[in-house]
Structure formats: C-alpha cells, structure tokens
C-alpha positions as CSV (number, residue, x, y, z in Angstrom):
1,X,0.0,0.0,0.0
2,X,1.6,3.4,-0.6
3,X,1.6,6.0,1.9
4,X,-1.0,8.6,0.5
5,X,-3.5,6.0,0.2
6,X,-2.5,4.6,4.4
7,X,-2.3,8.5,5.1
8,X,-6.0,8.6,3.4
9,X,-7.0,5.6,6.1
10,X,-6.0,6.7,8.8
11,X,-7.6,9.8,8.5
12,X,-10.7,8.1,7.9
13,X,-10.2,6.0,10.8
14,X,-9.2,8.9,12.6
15,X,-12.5,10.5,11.9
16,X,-14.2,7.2,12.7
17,X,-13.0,7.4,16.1
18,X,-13.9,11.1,16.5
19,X,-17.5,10.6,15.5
20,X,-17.9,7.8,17.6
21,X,-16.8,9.7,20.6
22,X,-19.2,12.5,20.1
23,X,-21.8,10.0,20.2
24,X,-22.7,10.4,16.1
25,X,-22.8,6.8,15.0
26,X,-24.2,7.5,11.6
27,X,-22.1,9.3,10.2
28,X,-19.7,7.7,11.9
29,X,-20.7,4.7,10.0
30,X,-20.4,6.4,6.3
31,X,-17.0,7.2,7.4
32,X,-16.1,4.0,8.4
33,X,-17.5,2.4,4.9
34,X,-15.4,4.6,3.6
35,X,-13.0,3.4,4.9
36,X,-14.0,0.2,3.8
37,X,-14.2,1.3,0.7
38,X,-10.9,2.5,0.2
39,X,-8.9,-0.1,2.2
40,X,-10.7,-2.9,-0.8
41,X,-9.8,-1.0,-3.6
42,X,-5.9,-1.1,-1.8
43,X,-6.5,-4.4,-1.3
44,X,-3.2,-7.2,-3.0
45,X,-1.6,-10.4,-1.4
46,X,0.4,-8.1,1.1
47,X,-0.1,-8.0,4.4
48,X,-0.7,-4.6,5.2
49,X,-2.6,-4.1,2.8
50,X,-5.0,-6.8,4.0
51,X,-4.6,-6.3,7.7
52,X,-5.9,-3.1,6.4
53,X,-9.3,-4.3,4.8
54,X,-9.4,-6.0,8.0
55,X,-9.6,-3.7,10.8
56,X,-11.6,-1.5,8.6
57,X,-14.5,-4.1,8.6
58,X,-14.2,-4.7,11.9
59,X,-14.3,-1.3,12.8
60,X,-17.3,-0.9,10.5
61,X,-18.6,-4.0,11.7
62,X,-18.5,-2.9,15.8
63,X,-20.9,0.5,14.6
64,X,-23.7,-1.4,12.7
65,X,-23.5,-3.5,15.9
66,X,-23.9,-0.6,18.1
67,X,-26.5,0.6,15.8
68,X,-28.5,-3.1,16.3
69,X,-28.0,-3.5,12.4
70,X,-27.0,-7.3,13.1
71,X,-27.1,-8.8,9.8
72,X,-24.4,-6.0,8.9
73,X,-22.4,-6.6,11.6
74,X,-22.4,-10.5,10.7
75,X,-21.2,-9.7,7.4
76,X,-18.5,-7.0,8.0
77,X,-16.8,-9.3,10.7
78,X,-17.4,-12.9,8.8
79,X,-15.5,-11.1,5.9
80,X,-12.5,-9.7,8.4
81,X,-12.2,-13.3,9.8
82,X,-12.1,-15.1,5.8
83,X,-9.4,-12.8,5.2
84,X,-6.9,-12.9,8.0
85,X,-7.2,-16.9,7.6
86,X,-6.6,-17.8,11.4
87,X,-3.0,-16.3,11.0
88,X,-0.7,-16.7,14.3
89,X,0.8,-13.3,14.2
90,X,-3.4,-12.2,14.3
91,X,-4.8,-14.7,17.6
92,X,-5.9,-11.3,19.0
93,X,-7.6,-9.9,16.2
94,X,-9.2,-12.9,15.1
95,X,-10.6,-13.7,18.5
96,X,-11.4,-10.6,19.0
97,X,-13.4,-10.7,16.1
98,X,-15.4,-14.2,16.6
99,X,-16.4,-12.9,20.3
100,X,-17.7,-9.9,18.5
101,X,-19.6,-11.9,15.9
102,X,-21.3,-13.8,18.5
103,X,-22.4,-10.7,19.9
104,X,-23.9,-10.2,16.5
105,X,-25.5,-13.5,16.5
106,X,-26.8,-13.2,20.2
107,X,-28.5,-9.7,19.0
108,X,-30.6,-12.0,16.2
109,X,-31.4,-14.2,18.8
110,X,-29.0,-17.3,17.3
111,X,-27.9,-18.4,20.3
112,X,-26.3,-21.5,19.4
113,X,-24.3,-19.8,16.5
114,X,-23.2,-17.2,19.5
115,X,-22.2,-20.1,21.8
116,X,-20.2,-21.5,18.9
117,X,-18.3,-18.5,17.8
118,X,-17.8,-17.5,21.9
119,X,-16.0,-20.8,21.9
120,X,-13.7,-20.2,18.9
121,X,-13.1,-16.9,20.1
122,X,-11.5,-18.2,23.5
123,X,-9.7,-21.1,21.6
124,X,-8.0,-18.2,19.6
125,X,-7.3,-16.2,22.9
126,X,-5.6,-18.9,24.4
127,X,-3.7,-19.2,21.8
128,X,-2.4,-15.9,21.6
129,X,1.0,-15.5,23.3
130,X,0.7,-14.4,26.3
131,X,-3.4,-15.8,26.4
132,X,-5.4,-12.8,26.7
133,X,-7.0,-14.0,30.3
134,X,-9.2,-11.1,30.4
135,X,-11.2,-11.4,27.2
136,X,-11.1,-15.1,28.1
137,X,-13.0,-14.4,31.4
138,X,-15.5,-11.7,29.6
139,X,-16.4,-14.6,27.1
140,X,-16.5,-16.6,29.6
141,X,-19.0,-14.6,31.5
142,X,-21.3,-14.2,28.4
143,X,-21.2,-18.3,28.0
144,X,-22.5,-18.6,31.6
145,X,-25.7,-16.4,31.1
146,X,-26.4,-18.2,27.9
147,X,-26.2,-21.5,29.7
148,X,-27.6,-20.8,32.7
149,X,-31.1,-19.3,30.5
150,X,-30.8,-22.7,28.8
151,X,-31.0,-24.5,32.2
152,X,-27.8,-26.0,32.1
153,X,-26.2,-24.8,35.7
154,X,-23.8,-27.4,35.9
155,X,-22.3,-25.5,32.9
156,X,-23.2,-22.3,33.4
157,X,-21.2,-22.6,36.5
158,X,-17.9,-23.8,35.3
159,X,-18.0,-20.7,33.0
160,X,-19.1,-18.1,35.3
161,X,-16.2,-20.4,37.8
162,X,-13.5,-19.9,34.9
163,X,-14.4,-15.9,34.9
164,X,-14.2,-15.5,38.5
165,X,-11.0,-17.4,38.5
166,X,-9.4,-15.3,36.1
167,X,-10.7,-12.3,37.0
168,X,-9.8,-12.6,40.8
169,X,-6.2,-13.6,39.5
170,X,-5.8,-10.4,37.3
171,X,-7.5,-7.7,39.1
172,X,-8.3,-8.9,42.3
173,X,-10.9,-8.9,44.7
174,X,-11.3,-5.0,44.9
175,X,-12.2,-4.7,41.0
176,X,-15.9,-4.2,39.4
177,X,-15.3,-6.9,36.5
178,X,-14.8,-9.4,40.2
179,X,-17.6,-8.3,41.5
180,X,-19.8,-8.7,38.9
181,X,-19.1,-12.4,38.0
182,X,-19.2,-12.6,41.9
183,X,-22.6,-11.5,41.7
184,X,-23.4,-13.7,38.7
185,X,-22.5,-17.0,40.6
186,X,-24.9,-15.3,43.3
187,X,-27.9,-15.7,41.1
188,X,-26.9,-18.9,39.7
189,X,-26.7,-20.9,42.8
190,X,-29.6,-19.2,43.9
191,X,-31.2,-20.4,41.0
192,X,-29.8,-23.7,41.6
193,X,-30.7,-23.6,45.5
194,X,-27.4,-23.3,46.9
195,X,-28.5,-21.0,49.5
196,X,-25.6,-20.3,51.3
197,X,-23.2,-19.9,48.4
198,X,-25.4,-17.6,46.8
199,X,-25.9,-15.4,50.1
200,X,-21.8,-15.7,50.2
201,X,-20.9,-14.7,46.7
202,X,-24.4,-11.8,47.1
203,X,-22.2,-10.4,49.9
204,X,-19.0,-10.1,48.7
205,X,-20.5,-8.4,45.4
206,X,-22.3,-5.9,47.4
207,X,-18.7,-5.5,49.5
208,X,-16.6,-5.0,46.5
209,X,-19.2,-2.6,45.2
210,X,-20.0,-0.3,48.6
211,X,-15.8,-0.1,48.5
212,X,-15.7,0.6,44.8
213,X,-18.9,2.7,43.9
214,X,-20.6,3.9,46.9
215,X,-23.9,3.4,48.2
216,X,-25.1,6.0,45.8
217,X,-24.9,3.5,42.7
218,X,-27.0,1.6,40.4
219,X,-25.0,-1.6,41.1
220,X,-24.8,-1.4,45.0
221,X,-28.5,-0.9,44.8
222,X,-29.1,-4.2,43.1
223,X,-26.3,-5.8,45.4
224,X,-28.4,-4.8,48.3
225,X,-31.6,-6.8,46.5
226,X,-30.2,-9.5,46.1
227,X,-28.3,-10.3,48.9
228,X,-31.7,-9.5,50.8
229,X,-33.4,-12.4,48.6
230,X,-30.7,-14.9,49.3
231,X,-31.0,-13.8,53.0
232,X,-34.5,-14.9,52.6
233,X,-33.6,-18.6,51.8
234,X,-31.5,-18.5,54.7
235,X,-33.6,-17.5,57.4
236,X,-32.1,-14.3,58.3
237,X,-35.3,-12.1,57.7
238,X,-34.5,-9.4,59.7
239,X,-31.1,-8.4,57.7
240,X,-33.1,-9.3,54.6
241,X,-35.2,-6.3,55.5
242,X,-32.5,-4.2,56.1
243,X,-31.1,-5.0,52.7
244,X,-34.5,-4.5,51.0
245,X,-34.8,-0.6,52.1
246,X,-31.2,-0.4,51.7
247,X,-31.9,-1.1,47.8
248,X,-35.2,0.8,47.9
249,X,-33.9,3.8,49.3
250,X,-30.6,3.7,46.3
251,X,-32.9,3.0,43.7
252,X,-35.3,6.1,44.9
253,X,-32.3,8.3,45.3
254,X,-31.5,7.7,41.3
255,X,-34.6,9.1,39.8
256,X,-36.8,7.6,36.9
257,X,-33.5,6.3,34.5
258,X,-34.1,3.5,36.5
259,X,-37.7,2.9,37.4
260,X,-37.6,-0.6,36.8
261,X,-35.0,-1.5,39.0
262,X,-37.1,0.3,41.9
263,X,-40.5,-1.0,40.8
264,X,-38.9,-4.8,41.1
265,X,-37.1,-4.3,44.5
266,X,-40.8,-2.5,45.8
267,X,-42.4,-5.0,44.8
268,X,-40.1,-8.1,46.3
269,X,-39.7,-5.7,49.7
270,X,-43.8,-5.2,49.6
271,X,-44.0,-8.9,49.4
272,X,-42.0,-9.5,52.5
273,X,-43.3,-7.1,54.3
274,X,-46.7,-8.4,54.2
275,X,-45.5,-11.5,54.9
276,X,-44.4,-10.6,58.4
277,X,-48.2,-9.4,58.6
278,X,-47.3,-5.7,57.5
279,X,-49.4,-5.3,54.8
280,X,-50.2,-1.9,55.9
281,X,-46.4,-0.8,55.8
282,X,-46.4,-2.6,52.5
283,X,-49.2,-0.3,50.9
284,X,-47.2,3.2,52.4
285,X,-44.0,2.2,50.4
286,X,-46.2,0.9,47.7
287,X,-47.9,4.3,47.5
288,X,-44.7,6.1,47.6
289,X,-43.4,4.4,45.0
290,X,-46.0,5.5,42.7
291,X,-45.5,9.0,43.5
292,X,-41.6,8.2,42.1
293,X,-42.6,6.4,39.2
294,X,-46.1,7.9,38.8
295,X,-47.4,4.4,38.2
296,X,-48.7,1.5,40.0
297,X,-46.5,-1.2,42.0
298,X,-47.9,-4.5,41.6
C-alpha cells in the first residue's frame, strides 16, 4: 500500500473514532464504509494491505453492531475473519473478532451460532501468546448467562467459575469486573438452591461494590436486593429487610432512569413485608413508590 492512500486511512479511521466519541454513530458509519471502501480498492496479497481491509470491517462492523444493524455486523466481521485466515501473528484480532460476531448472532437471537463463535473466540485467545485471560474471562462470563437461561447450571457454573478465577487472579478482589461475575455466581446458585453460596458470593459483590462505587450506585442498589433475597432462603429475615430498604432507598435516590429496577425491589420488599403481617407498611411504600414512578406497583 503506498503512503497517500495509508495517510488517506488513517484519516478516515481517525475520523471514525472522533465521530464515535461524540456520540454520532451514523455518520460515523459512512465514514467507516469509507474506509472500507478504500482499504478494498488497496486491497493485493500483502499484508498490510490486508490487515488493512481488515480492521476496517471490523471497525465498521462494531458500529452497525452498536447501531442493532446485526445482519451487517455479521457480514463485515465474517468477511475480516475469511481474510486474516486464522493467522498466528493475528490470535488477537481474530478472537477478538469471533467474540464480536457472536455478539452479533446473540443480538438476532441465534444463540447456538453465539455459543459456537464465543467458543472459537476463547480457543484463539488462548492461543495468543501471552493468552489474553481477560477477554477469556468476559467470554466466559457471556457463555454462563447463555447456559444458565438454557437451564444448564452445571455448565453455566464452570464458566461463570473460569471468569471469577481469572478475574480474581488479574484484578483482584477489589475490582468491578470481580464483582460482577461474583454476583453472577450469586444468582446462579440461587437459581440452583445453593442458598448459602449464593448469600456468600451476594455479599461479597455488594462489599466489593459499597468499596468501589458507593452506596449511591445503580450496582450497590441491586447488590443490596439480592443479597436481601438470598437472605431470605437462609432464614435471616431481619437483615433481609435491612437490605430490602437499603436497595429501595438507592434506587429512589437515582430518579426515573431506572424505574424498573425500583419497581422490582418494591415490589419483592412489599411482598415480604406483608409476609411478616405488614401489609399496611407494605401499601405506604407501595404508595410512595407510585409517587416516584407515577405508576402502579404491583
């Protein structure tokens, strides 16, 4: 490739980058076909000049992804992947590129076509040299909420296992990548009935994230919910409600980006508290909650 035409790229790339940072994915997706564009008419049986075409589609391919165009994304990165051709001095790219087209095939809803690039993906990051451990644990990650929706907890907790592992090796306890596979093991043993490993893992997500975050976060808030649900299952109903209003009173304190979040933890607090025979307690938080939300709490 001669150097007006890679001058010509980067400053498309350049502007790629720029656009996406402001937020202005549209155009910054004519500028990335552009790029596209320009890097295929380069294209000849050198390397750079197919490294080039490359990155460009993948590039290209990560904005229709952000932009939900799916099919797109499929096709920019299945291209990237046919022309790089598994090469060793390209593990990185190529993984990174496979975990990316599963998140394409998981946004059509193919989830065995996800699973299967997810896979190849880690198989490439292991083979990189050093392995990329970190991008193995986020595939990881992904691979256990897939097979933990499927039913399959047996699996889903060797992934979600393999992430922790990594991730507690890497970063450490005192990280927010830790503590949310932490908390994913949490729901998944809860799911599975393990009671007291889910309380275990609940509380030292909602540790990690007090430490991290503050109590004035979106993630502490749900920490605090579900730690109070696996306190439930084991008997310990009093720190349960602690917990409950604890999450209530974060969620409240965040305004209506995330009225969801607070209509699910009124709603599991509501149905404790008129459990313990305080149903009129239950209908004051239920009608303050309205107020917030300005609709009705189940």
């Amino acid at each position: 490739m001669d150097s007006p035409t890679a001058t010509l790229i980067g400053i498309l790339q350049d502007r790629v980058e720029s656009l996406r940072d402001a937020g202005n994915l549209n155009e910054a997706l004519h500028a990335a076909s552009a790029a596209v564009e320009k890097t295929q008419q380069s294209l000849g049986p050198d390397l750079d000049s197919i490294d080039a075409f490359a990155s460009a589609l993948e590039i290209r391919g990560d904005i229709q992804r952000e932009l939900g165009k799916f099919e797109e994304a499929r096709d920019d990165y299945r291209q990237a992947i046919d022309q790089l051709q598994d090469r060793p001095d390209r593990f990185d790219q190529v993984g990174r590129l496979h975990a990316a087209l599963g998140a394409a095939y998981d946004g059509l809803g193919i989830e065995a076509r996800a699973v299967n690039h997810w896979q190849k993906a880690i198989e490439f990051f292991e083979k990189n040299d050093p392995p990329l451990l970190l991008d193995i644990a986020t595939i990881s990650n992904n691979l256990g909420f897939i097979t933990k929706a499927n039913g399959d907890l047996d699996t889903a907790e060797s992934h979600f296992l393999r992430a922790l592992e990594i991730s507690h090796s890497q970063l450490g306890q005192e990280h927010e990548q830790t503590a949310t596979v932490s908390s994913n093991l949490g729901a998944l043993y809860q799911a599975a009935g393990f009671h007291e490993q889910s309380r275990e893992m609940h509380m030292i997500a909602l540790e990690t994230r007090r430490n991290l975050l503050g109590e004035e976060h979106p993630d502490t808030a749900q920490s605090h919910n579900n730690l109070a649900l696996a306190l439930l299952n084991t008997g310990d109903r009093s720190w349960a409600r602690r917990h409950f209003e604890k999450s209530l009173s974060g969620y409240e304190a965040l305004g209506p980006e995330y009225a969801d979040d607070l209509e699910a933890v009124a709603g599991n607090y509501c149905d404790f508290l008129r459990e313990e025979g305080e149903a009129q307690l239950a209908d004051v938080i239920a009608g303050r909650v309205r107020e917030v939300l300005g609709t009705a709490v189940a």
